[in-house]
C-alpha positions in Angstrom: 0.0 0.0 0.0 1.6 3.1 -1.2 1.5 6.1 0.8 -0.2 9.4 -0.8 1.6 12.3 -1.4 -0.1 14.5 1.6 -1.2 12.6 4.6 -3.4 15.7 6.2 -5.9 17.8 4.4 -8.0 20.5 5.4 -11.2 22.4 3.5 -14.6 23.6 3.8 -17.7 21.9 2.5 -21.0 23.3 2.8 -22.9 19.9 3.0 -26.7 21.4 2.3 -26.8 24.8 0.3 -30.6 24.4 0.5 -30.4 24.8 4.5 -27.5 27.4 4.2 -30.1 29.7 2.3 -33.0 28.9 4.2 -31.0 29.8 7.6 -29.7 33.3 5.8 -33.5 34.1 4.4 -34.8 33.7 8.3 -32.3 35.8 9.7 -33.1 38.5 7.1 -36.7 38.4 7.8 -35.8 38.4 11.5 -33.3 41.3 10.6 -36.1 43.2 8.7 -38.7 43.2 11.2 -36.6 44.1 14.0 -35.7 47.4 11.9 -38.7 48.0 10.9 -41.9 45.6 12.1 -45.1 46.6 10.0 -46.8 44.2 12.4 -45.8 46.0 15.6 -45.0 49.8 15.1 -45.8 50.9 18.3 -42.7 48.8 19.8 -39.2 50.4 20.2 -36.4 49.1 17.6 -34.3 48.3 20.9 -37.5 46.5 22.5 -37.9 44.6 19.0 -34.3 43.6 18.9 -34.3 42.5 22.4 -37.4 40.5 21.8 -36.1 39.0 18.8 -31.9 38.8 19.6 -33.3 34.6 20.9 -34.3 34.0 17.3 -31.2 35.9 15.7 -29.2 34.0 17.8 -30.5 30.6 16.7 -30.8 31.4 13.0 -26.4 32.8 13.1 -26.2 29.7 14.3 -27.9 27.7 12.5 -26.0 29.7 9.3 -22.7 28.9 11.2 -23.3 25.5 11.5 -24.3 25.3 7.7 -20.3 25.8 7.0 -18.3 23.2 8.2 -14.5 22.8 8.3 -12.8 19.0 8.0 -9.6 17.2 8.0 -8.3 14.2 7.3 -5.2 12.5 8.8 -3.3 9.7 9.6 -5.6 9.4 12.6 -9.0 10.0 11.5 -11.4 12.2 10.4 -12.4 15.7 12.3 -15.0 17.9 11.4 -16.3 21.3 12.9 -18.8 23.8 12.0 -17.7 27.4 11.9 -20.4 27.5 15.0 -18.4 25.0 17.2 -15.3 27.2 15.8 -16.9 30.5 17.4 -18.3 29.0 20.6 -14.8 27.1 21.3 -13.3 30.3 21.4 -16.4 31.8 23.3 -15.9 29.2 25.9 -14.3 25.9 26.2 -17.0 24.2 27.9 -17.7 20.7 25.5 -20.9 21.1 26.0 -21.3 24.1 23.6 -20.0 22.3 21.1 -21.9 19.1 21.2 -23.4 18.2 17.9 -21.0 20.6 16.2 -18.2 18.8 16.5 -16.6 15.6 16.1 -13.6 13.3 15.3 -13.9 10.2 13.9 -11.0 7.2 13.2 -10.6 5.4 10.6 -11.8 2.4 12.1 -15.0 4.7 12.5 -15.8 4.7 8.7 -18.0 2.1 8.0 -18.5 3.5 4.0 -17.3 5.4 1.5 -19.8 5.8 -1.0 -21.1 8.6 -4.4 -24.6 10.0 -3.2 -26.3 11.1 -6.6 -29.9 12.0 -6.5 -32.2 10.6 -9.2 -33.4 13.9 -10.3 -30.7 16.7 -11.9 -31.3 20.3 -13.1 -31.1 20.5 -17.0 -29.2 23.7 -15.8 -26.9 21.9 -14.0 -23.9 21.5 -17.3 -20.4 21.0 -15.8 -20.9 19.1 -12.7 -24.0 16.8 -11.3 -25.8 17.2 -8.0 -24.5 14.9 -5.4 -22.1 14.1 -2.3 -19.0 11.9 -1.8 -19.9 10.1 1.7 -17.6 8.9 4.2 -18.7 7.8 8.1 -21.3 5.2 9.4 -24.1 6.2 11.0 -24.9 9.4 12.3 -21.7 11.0 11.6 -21.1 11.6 8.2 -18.6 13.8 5.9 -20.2 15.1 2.9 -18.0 16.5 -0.1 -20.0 17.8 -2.9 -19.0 16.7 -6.2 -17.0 19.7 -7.7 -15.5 20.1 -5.0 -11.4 21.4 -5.5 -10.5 19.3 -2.7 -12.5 16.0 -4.0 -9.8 14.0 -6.1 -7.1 14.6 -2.8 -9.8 13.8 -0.3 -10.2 10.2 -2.4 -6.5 9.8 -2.3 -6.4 9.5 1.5 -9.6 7.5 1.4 -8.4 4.9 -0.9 -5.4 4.5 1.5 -6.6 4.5 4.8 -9.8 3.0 4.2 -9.9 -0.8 3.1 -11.0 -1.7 -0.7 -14.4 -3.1 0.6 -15.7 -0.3 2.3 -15.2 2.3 -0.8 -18.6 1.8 -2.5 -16.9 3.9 -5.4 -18.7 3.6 -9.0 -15.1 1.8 -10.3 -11.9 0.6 -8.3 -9.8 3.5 -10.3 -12.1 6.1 -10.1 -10.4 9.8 -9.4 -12.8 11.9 -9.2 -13.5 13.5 -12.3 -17.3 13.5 -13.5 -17.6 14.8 -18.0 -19.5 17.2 -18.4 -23.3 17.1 -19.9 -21.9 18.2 -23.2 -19.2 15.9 -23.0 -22.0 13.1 -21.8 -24.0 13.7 -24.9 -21.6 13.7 -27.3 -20.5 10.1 -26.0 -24.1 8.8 -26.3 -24.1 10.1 -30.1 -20.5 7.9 -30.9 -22.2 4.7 -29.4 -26.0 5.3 -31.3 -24.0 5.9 -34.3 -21.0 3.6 -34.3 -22.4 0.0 -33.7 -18.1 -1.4 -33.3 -18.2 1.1 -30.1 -15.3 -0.8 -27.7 -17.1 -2.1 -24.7 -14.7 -0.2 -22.5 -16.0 3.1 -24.0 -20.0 2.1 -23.9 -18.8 0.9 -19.7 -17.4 4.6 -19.7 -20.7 5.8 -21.3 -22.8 4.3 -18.8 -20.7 5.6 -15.8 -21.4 8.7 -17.1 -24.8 8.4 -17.7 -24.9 7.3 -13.8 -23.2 10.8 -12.6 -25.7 12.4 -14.5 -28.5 10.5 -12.8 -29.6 8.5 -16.6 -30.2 5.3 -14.7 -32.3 3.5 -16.9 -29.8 4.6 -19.5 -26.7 3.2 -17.6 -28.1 -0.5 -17.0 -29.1 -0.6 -21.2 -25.4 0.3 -22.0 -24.2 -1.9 -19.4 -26.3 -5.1 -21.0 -25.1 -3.3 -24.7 -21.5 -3.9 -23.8 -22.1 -7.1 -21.7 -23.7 -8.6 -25.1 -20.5 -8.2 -27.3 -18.4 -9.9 -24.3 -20.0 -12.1 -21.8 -17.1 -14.0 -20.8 -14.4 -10.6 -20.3 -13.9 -10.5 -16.8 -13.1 -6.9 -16.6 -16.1 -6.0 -18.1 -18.4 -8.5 -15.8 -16.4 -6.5 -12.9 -17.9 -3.5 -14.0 -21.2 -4.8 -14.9 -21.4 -6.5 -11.5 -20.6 -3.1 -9.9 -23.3 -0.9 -12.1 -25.6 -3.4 -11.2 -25.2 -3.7 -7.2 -25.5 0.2 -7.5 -28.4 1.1 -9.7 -30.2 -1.9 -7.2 -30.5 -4.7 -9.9 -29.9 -7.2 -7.6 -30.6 -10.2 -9.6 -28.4 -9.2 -12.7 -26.1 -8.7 -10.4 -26.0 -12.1 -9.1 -25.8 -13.5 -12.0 -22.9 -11.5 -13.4 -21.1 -12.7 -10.1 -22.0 -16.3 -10.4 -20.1 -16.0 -13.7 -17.2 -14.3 -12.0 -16.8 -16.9 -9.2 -16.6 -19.7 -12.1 -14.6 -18.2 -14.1 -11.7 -17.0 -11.8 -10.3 -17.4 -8.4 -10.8 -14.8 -5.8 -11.7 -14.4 -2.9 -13.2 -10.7 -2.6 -15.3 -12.1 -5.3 -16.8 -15.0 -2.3 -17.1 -11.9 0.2 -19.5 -9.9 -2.6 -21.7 -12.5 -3.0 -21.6 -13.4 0.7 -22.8 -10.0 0.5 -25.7 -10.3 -1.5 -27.0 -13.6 0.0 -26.7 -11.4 3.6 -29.3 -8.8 1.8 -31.4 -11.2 0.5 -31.9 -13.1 4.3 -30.2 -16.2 3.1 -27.9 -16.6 6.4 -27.1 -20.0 5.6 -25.4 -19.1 1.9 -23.8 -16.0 3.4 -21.9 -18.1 5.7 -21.0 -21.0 3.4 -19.0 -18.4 0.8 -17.6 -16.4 3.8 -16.3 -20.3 5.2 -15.0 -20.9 1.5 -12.9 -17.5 1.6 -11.5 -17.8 4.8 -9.3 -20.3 3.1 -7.9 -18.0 1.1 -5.0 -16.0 2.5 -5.4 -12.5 0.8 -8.9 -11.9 2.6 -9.0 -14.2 5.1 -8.9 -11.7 7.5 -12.2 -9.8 6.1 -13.9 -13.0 5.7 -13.5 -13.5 9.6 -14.8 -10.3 10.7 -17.5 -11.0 8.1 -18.3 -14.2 10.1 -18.5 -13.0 13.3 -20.4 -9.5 12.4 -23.3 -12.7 11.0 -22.4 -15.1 14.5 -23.1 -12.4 16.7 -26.5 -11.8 15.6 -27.2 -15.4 16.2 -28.3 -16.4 19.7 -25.8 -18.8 21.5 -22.9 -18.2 19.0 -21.3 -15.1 21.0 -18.4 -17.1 21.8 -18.2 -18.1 18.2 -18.2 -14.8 16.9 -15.5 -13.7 19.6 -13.3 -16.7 18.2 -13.6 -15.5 14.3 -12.7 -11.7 15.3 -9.5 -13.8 17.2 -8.3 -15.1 14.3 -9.2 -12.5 11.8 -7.0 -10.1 14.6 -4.1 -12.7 14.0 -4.1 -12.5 10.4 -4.9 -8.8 10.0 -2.6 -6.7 7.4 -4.8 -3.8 6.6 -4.5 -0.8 9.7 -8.5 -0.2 9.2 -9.4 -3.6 9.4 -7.4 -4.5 12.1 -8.9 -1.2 14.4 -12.3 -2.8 13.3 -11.5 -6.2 14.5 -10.1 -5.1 17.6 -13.2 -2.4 18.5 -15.2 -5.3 17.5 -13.4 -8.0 19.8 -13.2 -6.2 22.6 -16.5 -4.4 23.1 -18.5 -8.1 22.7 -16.3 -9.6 25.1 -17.0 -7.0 28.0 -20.5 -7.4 26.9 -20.4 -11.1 27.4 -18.2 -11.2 30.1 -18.3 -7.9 32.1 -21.0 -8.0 34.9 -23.3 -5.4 34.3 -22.0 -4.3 30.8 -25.1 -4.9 28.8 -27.3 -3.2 31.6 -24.9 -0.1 31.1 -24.9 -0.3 27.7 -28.9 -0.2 27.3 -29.4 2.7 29.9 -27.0 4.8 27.3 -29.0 3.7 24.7 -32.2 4.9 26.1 -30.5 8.0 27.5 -29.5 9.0 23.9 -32.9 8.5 22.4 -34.7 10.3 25.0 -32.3 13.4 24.6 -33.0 13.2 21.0 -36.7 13.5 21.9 -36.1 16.2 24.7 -34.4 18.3 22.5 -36.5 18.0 20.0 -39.8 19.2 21.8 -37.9 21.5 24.0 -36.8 23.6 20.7 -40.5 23.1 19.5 -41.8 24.4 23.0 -39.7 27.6 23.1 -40.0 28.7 19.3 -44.1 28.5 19.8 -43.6 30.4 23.0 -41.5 32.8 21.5 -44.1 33.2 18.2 -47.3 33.0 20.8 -45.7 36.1 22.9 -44.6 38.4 19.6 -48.4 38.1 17.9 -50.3 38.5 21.1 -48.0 39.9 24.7 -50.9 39.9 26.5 -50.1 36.0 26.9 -47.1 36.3 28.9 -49.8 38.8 31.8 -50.0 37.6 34.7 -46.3 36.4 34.3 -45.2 34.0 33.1 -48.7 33.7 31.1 -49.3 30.8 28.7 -46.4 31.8 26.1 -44.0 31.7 29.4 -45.2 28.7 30.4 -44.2 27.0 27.2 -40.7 29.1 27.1 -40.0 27.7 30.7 -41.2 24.1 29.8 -38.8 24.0 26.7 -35.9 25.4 28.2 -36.1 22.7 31.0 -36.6 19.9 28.3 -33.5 21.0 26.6 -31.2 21.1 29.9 -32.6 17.4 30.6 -31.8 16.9 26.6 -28.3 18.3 27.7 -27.8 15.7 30.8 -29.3 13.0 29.1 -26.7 13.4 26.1 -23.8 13.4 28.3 -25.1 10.1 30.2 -25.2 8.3 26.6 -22.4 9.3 25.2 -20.5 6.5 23.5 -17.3 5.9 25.6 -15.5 4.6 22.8 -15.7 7.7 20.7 
């Protein structure tokens, strides 16, 4: 494994523009009516401002956290909003932060896969709508195609993630996406020139992917599949459209073909894969078994086994024994940070008194601050609206609108406990 040229990056992504303008729109309006409220003349501008500085607040912040800054290392991932920026220099209390930032190793990454939405603006020419994804669940880095940083950001993925977590449209892609011009112009030379090479219809149809043609992809993919069945490069690439435009069962067959025609093992661990998705345990585990044989993945092929043991009841120890040996034969840094998170964290569940107990309170602690949070920041916005249109709410004090500003400010502080009680102590 080569090392790339630069082993720490840093940019700014802006992972939802739609939210960004949203955020600077309501802090306009705010803006506006605090100068000058048509609604309520007969209020000061300082009495506005102070009535309204809450909701200012919120929106900056919500603008702030719509910017976000990340870097990649030899150690992980860390990403901040320009909000956690501003409040850690505001105060270092954590707590301030929480939400806004967070740093995540490599071991952390579960995927690295191209988000492209179905639907693209005919006035979108040079570069598609969609996201380069990298995280697991809940925490996730989003690098919009287009990008400048984008084809340096997939150099470091591609060597500190391992090859069968980067859910990449092809093993060599760089990052570079034709444009629509370019797209259409490619379409015309295959309609028009029936002794097309398949590798340029396979180029075609990744294009047509970018650009969201879906339908169109999988036609050139069966177009160039036709002139070659038996290439194994090309039912590489046809495996891969497939598995990614969802056609699960041309898929299948394009890896049956593969698994007959060659010997590898990553080829076993892809359609372990697919027999997982489809609920055949059973036929998951037999091709996982067959590639453990087989030095060059072994090691993925036990982690494989014991992520499908574990969910089992009564093969814990089982599962423990495969992460064991996968840890022995681990080469790959990722993998072997997975296997040992993995090991570790089911043996103190199975043999740490207690453990699971502990483990389910933080589980419910996290969801209920979720749920706190949530209705708290409902709560205090409504009280907030209820008191601007009508202040005769809030008399007698605290009135109705106070009520609801006092109930959601003490549902967000149990939000704020409750988070710190689930935190994950591994992160």
């Amino acid at each position: 494994m080569n090392p790339p040229a630069e082993v720490r990056i840093s940019f700014r992504v802006i992972p939802s523009p739609i939210w960004l303008a949203l955020s600077v729109s309501f802090l306009l309006l705010l803006g506006y009516l605090a100068i000058g409220n048509p609604v309520r003349p007969e209020m000061s501008p300082w009495v506005r401002l102070a009535s309204l500085f809450p909701l200012m607040l919120v929106c900056a912040l919500m603008v702030l956290d719509s910017i976000q800054r990340v870097e990649m290392e030899s150690d992980g991932i860390r990403v901040v909003s320009l909000a956690g920026i501003l409040l850690g220099k505001i105060s270092p209390l954590r707590r301030l932060q929480g939400g806004r930032n967070f740093r995540m190793s490599w071991a952390r990454v579960d995927a690295v896969e191209l988000r492209i939405p179905h639907f693209q603006s005919p006035f979108r020419r040079t570069v598609p709508r969609g996201w380069l994804m990298a995280g697991s669940s809940g925490r996730l880095v989003k690098i919009p195609l287009g990008h400048p940083q984008l084809p340096r950001a997939l150099a470091l993925l591609r060597h500190f993630v391992h090859p069968y977590f980067l859910q990449l449209p092809s093993r060599d892609w760089e990052g570079k996406i034709p444009p629509r011009m370019v797209l259409e112009r490619m379409l015309r030379s295959v309609v028009l020139n029936p002794s097309t090479p398949p590798a340029f219809i396979t180029e075609t149809a990744r294009a047509c992917l970018f650009w969201g043609s879906n339908s169109q992809a999988e036609r050139l993919m069966d177009l160039a599949l036709s002139s070659h069945p038996q290439d194994e490069g090309l039912l590489e690439e046809y495996f891969q459209m497939m598995k990614r435009l969802g056609k699960q069962e041309k898929a299948k067959d394009a890896m049956e073909k593969l698994i007959r025609l060659r010997s590898s093992a990553m080829d076993l661990l892809e359609m372990a894969e697919m027999k997982h998705a489809e609920g055949d345990q059973k036929g998951a585990t037999e091709y996982l078994l067959q590639a453990v044989e087989r030095p060059p993945s072994s090691d993925l092929a036990h982690f494989l086994l014991g992520c499908i043991y574990v969910q089992r009841e009564g093969l814990e120890e089982t599962a423990l024994d495969q992460w064991k040996k996968g840890l022995d034969r681990a080469r790959h840094p990722q993998l072997l940070e997975k296997l040992g998170d993995a090991y570790r964290y089911h043996r103190a569940l199975l043999t740490t008194p207690g453990f699971f107990e502990r483990e389910h309170r933080r589980m419910r602690s996290l969801i209920w601050s979720q749920r706190l949070a949530l209705g708290g920041a409902a709560l205090v916005l409504a009280g907030l609206a209820w008191w601007w249109v009508a202040p005769h709410s809030a008399v007698p004090f605290p009135g109705r609108s106070g009520a609801l500003l006092i109930i959601g400010g003490i549902l967000m502080l149990g939000a704020i406990a409750l988070r710190r009680s689930g935190r994950d102590p591994r992160a």
